[in-house]
C-alpha positions as CSV (number, residue, x, y, z in Angstrom):
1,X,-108.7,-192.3,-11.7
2,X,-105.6,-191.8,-14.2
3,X,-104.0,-195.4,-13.9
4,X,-101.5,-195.1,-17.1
5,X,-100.4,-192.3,-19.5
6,X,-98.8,-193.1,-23.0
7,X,-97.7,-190.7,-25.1
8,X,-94.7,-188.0,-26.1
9,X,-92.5,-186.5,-23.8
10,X,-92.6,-183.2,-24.4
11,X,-91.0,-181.3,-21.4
12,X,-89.2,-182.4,-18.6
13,X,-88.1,-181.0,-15.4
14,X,-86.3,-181.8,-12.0
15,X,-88.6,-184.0,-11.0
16,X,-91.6,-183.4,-13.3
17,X,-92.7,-184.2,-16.9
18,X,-95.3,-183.5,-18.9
19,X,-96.9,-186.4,-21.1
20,X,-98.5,-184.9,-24.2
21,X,-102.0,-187.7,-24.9
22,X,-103.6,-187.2,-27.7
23,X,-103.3,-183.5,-27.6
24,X,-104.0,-183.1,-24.0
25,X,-100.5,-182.1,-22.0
26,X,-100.5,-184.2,-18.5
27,X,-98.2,-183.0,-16.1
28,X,-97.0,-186.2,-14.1
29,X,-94.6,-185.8,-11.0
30,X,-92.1,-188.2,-11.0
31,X,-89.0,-189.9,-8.9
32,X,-85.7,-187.5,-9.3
33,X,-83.8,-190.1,-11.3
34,X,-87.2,-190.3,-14.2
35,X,-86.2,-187.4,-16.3
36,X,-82.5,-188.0,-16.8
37,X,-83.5,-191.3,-18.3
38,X,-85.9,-189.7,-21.1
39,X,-85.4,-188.1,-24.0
40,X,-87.6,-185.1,-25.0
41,X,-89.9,-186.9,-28.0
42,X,-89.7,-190.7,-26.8
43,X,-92.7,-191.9,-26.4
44,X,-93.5,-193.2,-22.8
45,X,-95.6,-194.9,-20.2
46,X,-96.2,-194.1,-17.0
47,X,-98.1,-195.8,-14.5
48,X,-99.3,-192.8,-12.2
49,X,-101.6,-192.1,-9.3
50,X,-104.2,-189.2,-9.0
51,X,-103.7,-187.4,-5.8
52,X,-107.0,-185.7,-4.5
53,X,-106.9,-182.6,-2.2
54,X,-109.4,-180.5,-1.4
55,X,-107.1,-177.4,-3.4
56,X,-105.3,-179.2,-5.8
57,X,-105.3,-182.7,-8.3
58,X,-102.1,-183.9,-8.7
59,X,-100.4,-186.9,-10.9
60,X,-97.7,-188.8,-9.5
61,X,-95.8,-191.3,-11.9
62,X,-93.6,-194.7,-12.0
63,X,-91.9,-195.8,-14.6
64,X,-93.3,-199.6,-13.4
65,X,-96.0,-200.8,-11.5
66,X,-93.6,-201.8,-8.9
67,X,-92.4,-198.9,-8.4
68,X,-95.9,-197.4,-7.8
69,X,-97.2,-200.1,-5.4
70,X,-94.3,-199.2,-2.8
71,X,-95.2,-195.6,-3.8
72,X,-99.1,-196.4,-2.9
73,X,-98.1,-198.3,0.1
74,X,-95.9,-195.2,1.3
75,X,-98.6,-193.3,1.4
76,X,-100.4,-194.8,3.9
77,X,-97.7,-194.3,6.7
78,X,-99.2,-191.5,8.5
79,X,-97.1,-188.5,8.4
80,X,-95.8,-189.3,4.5
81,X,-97.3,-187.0,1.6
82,X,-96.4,-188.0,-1.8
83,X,-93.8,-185.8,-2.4
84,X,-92.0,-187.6,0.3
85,X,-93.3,-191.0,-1.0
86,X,-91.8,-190.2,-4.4
């Protein structure tokens, strides 16, 4: 499991960013209100989940481990995915 990413900011979107770790580009999913309060270049930590379907492996990132507990505990409501969670 991907618990934390550290490293530069390198693009950011809606409601995703992408983390650049030691030369490795992680694309992290991320609340709406995330990438407004980042600049491209800063330096950041996320605190981020790895999502496992059978199709797809996807990161899903909190700017605090708060923040990612309620998301974890979201998740386990039956009928929430974590898109909805975030």
């Amino acid at each position: 499991m991907i618990a934390r990413l550290h490293g530069k900011l390198v693009w950011r979107g809606e409601d995703a960013l992408i983390i650049d770790v030691g030369g490795v580009g992680y694309r992290v999913r991320v609340p709406r209100n995330v990438p407004a309060e980042l600049s491209l270049g800063e330096t950041v930590t996320l605190h981020t989940h790895l999502h496992v379907r059978e199709n797809e492996l996807a990161l899903y990132g909190c700017t605090n481990e708060d923040q990612l507990a309620l998301f974890e505990i979201l998740l386990g409501v039956s009928g929430i995915g974590p898109r909805l969670a975030m």
